[in-house]
N, C-alpha and C positions, 0 to 999 in steps of 0.2 A: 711757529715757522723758524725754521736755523737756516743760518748763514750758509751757503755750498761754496766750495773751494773750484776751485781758485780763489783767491782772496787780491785784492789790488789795496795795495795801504800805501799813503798819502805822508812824507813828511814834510810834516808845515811849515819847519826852517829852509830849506833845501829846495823845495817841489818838487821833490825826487819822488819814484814812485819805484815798488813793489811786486813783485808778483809773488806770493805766498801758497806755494801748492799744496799743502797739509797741513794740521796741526803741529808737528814738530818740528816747522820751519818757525813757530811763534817765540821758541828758546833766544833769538837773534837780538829780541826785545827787552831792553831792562828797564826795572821797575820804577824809575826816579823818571826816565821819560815818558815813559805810557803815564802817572802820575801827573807831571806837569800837561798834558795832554798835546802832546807834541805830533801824535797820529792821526787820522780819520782815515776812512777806507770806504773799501765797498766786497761786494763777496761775484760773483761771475755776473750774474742777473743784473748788477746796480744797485742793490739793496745797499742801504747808508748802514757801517758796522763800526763798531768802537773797540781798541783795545781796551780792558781792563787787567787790573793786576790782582789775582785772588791770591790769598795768602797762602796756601799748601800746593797751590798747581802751577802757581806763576801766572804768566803771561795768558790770557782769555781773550774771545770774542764774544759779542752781542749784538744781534740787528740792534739798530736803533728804531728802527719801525718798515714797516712792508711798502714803502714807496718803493718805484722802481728810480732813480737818477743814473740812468745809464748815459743820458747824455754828459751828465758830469764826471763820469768816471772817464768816457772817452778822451773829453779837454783837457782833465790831468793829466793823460797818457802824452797828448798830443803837447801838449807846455811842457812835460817832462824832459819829451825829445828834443825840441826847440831851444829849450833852455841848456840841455846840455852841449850840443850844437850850433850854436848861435848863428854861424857865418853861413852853414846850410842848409836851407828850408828841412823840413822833413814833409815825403810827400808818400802817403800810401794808398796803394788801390786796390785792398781786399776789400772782402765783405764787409760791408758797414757794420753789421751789427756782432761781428764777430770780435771781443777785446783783447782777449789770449791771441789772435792773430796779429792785431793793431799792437799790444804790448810786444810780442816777440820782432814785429817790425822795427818799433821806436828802441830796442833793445841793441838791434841790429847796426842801424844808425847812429846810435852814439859809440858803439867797438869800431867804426871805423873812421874814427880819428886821426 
C-alpha cells in the first residue's frame, strides 16, 4: 500500500501543519530535521506516514502502517488553526470527512489576520 497525495505533515515544534500536494513539494524538507524526527504526517485517507531521508533522493515517505487515524489528522488541522488564531475560534461547516476542505478552511482563517 503507498501513501496517496495530498499529504498533511505535522511539525512537532510549531503544530503547524502542511499540505504537500506531490512529491516535489518534499524538496522544502531538510535532512537534519526529518533526522531528528521533527515531522509526522498523514497521506489524504489518514494513513500515519513518516518522512525519511534516503541518501541519493532526499527527502521520502512511508505509511507507517494501514490504519486509518483520520480523526487525528482532522485535530491537527483543527489545533493548527486555533493555535495560529488564538483570539478567534475557528469554526467550519463542510463536509466532515472532507480534509483538503477542512485544511484549505483553517488555511483561510489564519490569512486573515
Amino acid at each position: 500500500m503507498e501513501a496517496r497525495y495530498p499529504l498533511f505533515i505535522l511539525e512537532k515544534d510549531d503544530l503547524s501543519v502542511r499540505m504537500i500536494k506531490d512529491s516535489n513539494e518534499l524538496g522544502w524538507y531538510e535532512q537534519i530535521d526529518i533526522e531528528e524526527g521533527l515531522y509526522a504526517g498523514w497521506d489524504v485517507f489518514g494513513h500515519p506516514i513518516e518522512l525519511y531521508w534516503e541518501r541519493k533522493m532526499g527527502p521520502q515517505i512511508r505509511l507507517v502502517n494501514d490504519s486509518q487515524q483520520i480523526d487525528k489528522l482532522k485535530e491537527a488541522v483543527l489545533n493548527y488553526a486555533n493555535l495560529a488564531r488564538p483570539k478567534i475560534p475557528f469554526v467550519y461547516s463542510g463536509t466532515e470527512d472532507d480534509v483538503v476542505a477542512l485544511y484549505k478552511a483553517a488555511e483561510e482563517h489564519i490569512k486573515r489576520r
